[in-house]
C-alpha positions in Angstrom: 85.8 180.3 129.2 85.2 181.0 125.7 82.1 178.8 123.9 83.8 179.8 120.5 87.0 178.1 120.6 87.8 174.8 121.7 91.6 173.7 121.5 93.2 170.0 120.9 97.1 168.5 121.7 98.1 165.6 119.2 100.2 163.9 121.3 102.6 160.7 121.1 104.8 159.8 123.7 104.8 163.2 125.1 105.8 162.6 128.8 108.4 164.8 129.0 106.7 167.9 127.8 102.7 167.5 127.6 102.1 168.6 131.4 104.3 172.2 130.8 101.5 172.4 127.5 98.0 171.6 128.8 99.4 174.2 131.7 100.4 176.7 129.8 96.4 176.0 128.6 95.1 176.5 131.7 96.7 179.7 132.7 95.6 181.2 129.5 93.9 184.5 129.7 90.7 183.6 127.6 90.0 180.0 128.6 88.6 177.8 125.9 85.9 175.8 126.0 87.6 172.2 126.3 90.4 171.0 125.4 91.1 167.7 123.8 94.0 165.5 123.6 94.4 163.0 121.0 96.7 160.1 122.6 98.3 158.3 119.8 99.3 155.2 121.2 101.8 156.7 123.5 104.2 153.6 124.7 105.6 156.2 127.7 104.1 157.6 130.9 101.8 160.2 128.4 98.6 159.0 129.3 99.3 158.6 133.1 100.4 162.3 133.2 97.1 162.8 131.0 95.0 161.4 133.6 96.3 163.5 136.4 94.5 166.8 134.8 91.2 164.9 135.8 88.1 166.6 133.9 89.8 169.3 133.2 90.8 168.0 129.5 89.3 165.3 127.4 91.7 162.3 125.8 91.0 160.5 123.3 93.5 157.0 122.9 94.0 155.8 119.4 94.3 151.9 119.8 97.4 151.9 117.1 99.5 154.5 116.4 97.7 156.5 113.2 100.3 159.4 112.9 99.5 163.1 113.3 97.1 164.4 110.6 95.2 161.5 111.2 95.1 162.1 114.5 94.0 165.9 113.6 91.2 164.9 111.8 89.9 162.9 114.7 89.7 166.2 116.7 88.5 168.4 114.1 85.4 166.1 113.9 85.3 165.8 117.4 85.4 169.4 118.1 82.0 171.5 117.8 83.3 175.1 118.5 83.5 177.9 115.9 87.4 178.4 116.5 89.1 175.5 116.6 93.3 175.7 118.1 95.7 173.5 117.7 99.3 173.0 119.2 102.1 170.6 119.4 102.6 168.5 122.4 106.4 170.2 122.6 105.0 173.7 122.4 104.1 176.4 125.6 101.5 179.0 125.5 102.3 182.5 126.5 99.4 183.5 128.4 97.7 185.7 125.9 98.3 183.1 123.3 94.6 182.4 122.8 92.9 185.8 123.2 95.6 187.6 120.8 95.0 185.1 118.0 91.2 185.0 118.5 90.6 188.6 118.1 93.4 189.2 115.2 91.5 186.2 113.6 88.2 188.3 113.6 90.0 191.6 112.9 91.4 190.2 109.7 88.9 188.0 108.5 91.4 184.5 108.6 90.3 181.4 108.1 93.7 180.3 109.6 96.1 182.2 111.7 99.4 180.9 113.5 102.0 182.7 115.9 105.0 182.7 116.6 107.4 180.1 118.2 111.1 180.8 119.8 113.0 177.9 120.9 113.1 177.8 124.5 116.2 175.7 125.6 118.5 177.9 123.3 121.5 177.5 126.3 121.8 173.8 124.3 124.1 174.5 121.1 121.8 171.9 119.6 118.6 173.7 119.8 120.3 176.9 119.2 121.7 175.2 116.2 117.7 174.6 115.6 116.5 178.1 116.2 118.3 179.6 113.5 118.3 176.6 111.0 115.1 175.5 111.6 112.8 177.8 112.7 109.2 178.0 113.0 108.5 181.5 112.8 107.9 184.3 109.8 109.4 186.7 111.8 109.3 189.8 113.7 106.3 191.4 111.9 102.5 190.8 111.2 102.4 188.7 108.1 99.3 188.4 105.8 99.5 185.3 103.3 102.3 183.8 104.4 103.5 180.8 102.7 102.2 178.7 105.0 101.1 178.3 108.6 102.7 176.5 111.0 101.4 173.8 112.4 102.8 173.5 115.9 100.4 176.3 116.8 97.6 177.9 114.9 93.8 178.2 115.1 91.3 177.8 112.8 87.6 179.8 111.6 85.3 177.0 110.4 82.7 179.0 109.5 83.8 179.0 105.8 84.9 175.8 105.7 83.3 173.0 104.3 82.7 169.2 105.8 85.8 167.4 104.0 88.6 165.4 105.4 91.1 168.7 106.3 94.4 166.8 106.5 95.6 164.2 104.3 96.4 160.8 105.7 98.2 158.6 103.0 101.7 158.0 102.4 104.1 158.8 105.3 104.9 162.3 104.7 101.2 162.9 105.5 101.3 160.9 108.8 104.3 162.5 110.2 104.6 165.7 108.7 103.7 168.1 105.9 100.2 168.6 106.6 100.7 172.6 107.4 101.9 173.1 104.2 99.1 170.9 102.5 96.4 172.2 104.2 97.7 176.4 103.7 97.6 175.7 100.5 94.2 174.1 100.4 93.0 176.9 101.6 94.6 180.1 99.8 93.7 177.9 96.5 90.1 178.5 97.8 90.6 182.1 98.5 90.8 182.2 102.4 92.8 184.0 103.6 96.1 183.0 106.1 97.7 185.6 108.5 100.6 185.1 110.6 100.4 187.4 114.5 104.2 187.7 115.6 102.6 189.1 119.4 100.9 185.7 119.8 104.6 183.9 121.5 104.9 180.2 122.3 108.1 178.1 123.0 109.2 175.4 121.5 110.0 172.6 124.4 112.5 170.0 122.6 115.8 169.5 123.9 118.1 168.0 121.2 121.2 166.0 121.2 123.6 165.7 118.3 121.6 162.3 116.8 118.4 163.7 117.6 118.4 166.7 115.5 120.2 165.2 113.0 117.4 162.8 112.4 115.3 165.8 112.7 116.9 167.5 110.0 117.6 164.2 107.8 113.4 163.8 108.2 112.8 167.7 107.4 114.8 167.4 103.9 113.5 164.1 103.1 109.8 165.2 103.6 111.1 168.4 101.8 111.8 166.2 99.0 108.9 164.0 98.8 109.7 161.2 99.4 111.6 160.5 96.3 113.5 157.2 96.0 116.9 157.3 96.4 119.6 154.9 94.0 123.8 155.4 95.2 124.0 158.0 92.7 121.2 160.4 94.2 121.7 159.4 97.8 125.9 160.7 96.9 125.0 163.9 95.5 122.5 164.6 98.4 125.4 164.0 100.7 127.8 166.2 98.6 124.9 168.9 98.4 124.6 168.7 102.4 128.7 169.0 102.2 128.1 172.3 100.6 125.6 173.6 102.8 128.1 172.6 105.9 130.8 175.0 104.6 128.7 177.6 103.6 126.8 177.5 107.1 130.5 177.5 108.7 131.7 180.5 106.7 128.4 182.2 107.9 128.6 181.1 111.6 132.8 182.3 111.6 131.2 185.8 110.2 128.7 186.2 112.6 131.0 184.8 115.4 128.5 182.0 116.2 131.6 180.2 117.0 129.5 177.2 119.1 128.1 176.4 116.2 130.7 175.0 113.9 131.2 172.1 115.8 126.9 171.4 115.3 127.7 171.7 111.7 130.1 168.9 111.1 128.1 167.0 113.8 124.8 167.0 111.6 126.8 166.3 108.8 128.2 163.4 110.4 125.0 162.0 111.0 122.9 163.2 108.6 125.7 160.8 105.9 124.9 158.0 107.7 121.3 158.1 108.0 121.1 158.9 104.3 123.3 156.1 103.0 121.2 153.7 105.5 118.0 154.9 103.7 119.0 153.8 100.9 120.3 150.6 101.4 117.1 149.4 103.3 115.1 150.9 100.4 117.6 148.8 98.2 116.8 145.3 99.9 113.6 146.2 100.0 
């Protein structure tokens, strides 16, 4: 056990992935010093499953559902150790996870440092689909100043870091997603200094269907986007522009013979129209 690092789950209905996390924790090679899971309201069997690890982690339950930075902040103030990691709910540790971060952290005088996440259930066309569209990795290579860190997994150095709120809470994209890229730049804007450890492996636990991912993707580009509001005329050329990116992905995929894939194409497409179109016309009666 390691007094300098302490690690922490956000977690919202998590049930079907949260006890492969906290045990891919516990069979770490450098143990931290607690870890904490921040219980977000979870409707589902999450905090049951939570309760089985006994004293071996600490939960905290939000009474409401606050959404996942704020939800971060809670265990950033809660948290007392030097190092302070952080990973998805969805995400499993390799077991040197931890120690290889912690001491490239040190060697390379971070503030925040990330690693590197596969998809795990890749034998699904859908998360393959995932893996190579929407990946959360920089690579095969040791990165410093990438453009951002990930947020599924990372760790932080507080030493340098001043008492301020560290995530942003307002508006939705800041609730639900966004809040790696916000906070990276925070901090290369005040000259510390991000490095990305493609050795330190952990999988990505989701298994998607066709709807799924599509609203996956549809929340990726709209966050992307900022959360501009949408009239017919913006919400038909975003649908034409994702038209285009179909084809050119299919011409790609028939190159590479990623054959599987075409079908995943025209499936997110499918979906991604109709989720669009019914964004705006909520936003429209709204």
């Amino acid at each position: 056990m390691n007094s300098q690092i302490s690690i922490y789950i956000p977690a919202f209905n998590a049930e079907s992935t949260i006890k492969l996390c906290i045990n891919s924790i516990l069979s770490q090679t450098l143990q931290p010093h607690e870890i904490l899971v921040i219980n977000d309201a979870s409707t589902d069997n999450t905090h049951k499953i939570l309760l089985s690890f006994g004293n071996k982690i600490k939960i905290i339950n939000n009474n409401i559902n606050l959404g996942v930075s704020q939800s971060m902040n809670i265990a950033n103030e809660f948290l007392k150790t030097r190092f302070i990691a952080k990973i998805d709910a969805d995400v499993e540790l390799c077991p040197d996870w931890i120690e290889l971060l912690i001491n490239q952290i040190k060697k390379k005088g971070a503030t925040l440092i990330g690693g590197k996440m596969y998809e795990k259930f890749t034998e699904n066309p859908f998360n393959l689909w995932r893996s190579k569209r929407l990946k959360q990795n920089w690579g095969e290579y040791d990165l410093s100043f990438p453009n951002f860190i990930f947020g599924c997994n990372n760790i932080l150095d507080t030493k340098n870091i001043t008492n301020f709120e560290k995530y942003r809470t307002d508006l939705d994209y800041f609730k639900t997603n966004g809040e790696d890229i916000e906070f990276s730049n925070y901090l290369k804007k005040n000259n510390h200094k991000l490095y990305y450890c493609s050795s330190a492996v952990c999988y990505h636990l989701q298994n998607d269907n066709g709807l799924s991912l599509s609203k996956r993707y549809w929340r990726y580009i709209h966050y992307g986007d900022g959360l501009k509001k949408r009239n017919l005329i913006k919400t038909i050329k975003n649908i034409i522009r994702q038209f285009k990116k179909t084809i050119k992905w299919s011409i790609q995929d028939i190159l590479n013979f990623n054959l599987k894939l075409l079908t995943i194409n025209f499936i997110i497409f499918y979906h991604f129209s109709i989720i669009d179109f019914a964004f705006y016309k909520k936003n429209k009666n709204e």
